[in-house]
C-alpha positions as CSV (number, residue, x, y, z in Angstrom):
1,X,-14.7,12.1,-39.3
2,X,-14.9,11.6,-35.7
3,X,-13.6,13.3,-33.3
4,X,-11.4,12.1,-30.4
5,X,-11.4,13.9,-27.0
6,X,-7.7,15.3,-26.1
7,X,-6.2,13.3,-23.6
8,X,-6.6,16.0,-20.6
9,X,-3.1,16.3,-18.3
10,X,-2.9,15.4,-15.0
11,X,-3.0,19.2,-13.1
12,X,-0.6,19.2,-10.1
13,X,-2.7,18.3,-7.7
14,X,-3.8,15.3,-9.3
15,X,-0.2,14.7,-10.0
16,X,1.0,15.5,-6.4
17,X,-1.4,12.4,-4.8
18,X,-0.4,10.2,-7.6
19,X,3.0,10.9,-6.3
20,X,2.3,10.1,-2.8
21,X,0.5,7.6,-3.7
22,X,3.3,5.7,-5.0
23,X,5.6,6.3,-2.4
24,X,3.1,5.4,0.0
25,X,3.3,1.9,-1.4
26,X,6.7,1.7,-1.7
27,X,7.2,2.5,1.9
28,X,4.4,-0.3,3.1
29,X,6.4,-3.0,1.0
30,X,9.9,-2.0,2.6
31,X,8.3,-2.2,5.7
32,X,6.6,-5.5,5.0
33,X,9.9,-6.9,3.5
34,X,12.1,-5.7,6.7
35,X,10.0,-7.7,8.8
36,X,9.1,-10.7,6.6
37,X,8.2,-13.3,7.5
38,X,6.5,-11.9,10.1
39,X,2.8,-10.2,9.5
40,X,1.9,-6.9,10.5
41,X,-0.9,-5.8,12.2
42,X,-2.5,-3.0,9.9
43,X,-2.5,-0.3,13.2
44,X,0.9,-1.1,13.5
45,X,1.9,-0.3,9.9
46,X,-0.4,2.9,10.0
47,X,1.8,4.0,13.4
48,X,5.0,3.4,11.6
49,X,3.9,5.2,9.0
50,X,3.0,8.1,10.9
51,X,6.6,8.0,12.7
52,X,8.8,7.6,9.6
53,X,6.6,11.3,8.9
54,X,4.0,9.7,6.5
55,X,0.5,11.9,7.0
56,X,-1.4,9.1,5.8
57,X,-5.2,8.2,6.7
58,X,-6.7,4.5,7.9
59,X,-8.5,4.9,4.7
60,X,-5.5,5.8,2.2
61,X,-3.6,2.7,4.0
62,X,-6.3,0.7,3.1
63,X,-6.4,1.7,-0.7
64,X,-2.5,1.5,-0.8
65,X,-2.9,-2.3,0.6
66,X,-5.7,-2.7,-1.9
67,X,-3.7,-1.9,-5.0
68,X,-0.8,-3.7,-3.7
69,X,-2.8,-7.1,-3.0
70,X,-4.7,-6.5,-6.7
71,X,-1.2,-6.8,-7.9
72,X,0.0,-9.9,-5.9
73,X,2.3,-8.1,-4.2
74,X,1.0,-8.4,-0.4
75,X,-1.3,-11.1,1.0
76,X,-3.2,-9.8,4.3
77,X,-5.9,-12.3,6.5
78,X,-8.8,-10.2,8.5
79,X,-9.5,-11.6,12.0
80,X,-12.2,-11.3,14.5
81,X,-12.2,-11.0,18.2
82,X,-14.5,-13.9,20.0
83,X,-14.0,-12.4,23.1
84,X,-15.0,-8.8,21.6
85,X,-17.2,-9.1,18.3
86,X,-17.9,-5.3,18.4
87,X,-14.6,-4.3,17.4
88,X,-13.7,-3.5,14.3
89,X,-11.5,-6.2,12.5
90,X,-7.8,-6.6,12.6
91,X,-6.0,-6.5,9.4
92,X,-2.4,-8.9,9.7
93,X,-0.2,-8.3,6.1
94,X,2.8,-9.9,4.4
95,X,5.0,-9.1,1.5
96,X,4.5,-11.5,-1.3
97,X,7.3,-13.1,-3.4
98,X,6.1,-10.6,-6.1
99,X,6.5,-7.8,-3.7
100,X,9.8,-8.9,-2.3
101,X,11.1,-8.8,-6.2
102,X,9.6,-5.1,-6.6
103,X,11.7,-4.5,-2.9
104,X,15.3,-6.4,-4.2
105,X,14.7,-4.3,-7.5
106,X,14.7,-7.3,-10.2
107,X,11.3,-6.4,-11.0
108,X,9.1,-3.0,-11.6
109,X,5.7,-1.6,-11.2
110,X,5.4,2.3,-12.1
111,X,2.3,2.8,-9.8
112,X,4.9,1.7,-7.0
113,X,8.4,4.0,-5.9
114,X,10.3,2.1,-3.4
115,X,12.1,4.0,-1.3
C-alpha cells in the first residue's frame, strides 16, 4: 500500500505573508476601483501604498498585479519613453469588470481580502 505524504501546515510565517499577501491585493483593487476609469501609473500605486502604511516592495507590487491580471481582475499596458529609452518602463493599470465585482462584493476570490 502506498504511502501518501501528510499534507505539511502552513507555519506562521508562511501564513503571515499569505495574509498580507491578500490584503495587499485587496487594497490595489480598491485603489484601482476608486479611480476607475482612470489608469494608474504603477509608482503612483506603490506611493499610495506606502502612505495608507503598506511596507510593500516594487517587486511584491509587481507579483500582487501579477496574480491579479492572471485572474482577469486588472488589465495594465507597459510604455516606453522615446525621448528616454534608458529608463525603465512605466507600468499604467485598471480594474477590470471582474475586479470591480470582487470590489462591489457580488463575487469572491479567497487569495484576495478587500479591505
Amino acid at each position: 500500500m502506498a504511502k501518501t505524504k501528510p499534507q505539511r501546515e502552513p507555519n506562521r510565517m508562511q501564513a503571515q505573508a499569505a495574509a498580507r499577501a491578500r490584503r495587499l491585493r485587496g487594497a490595489l483593487l480598491s485603489l484601482l476601483a476608486e479611480e476607475s476609469p482612470q489608469r494608474l501609473n504603477a509608482d503612483v500605486l506603490l506611493g499610495v501604498l506606502e502612505r495608507l502604511h503598506y511596507d510593500v516592495t516594487s517587486r511584491e507590487l509587481a507579483a500582487a498585479l501579477a496574480y491579479l491580471q492572471s485572474g482577469g481582475y486588472v488589465e495594465y499596458e507597459e510604455l516606453r519613453s522615446r525621448e528616454l529609452p534608458g529608463l525603465p518602463r512605466l507600468v499604467r493599470v485598471g480594474i477590470t469588470a471582474a475586479g470591480a465585482d470582487l470590489v462591489d462584493g457580488t463575487s469572491d476570490d479567497p487569495g484576495i481580502d478587500i479591505p
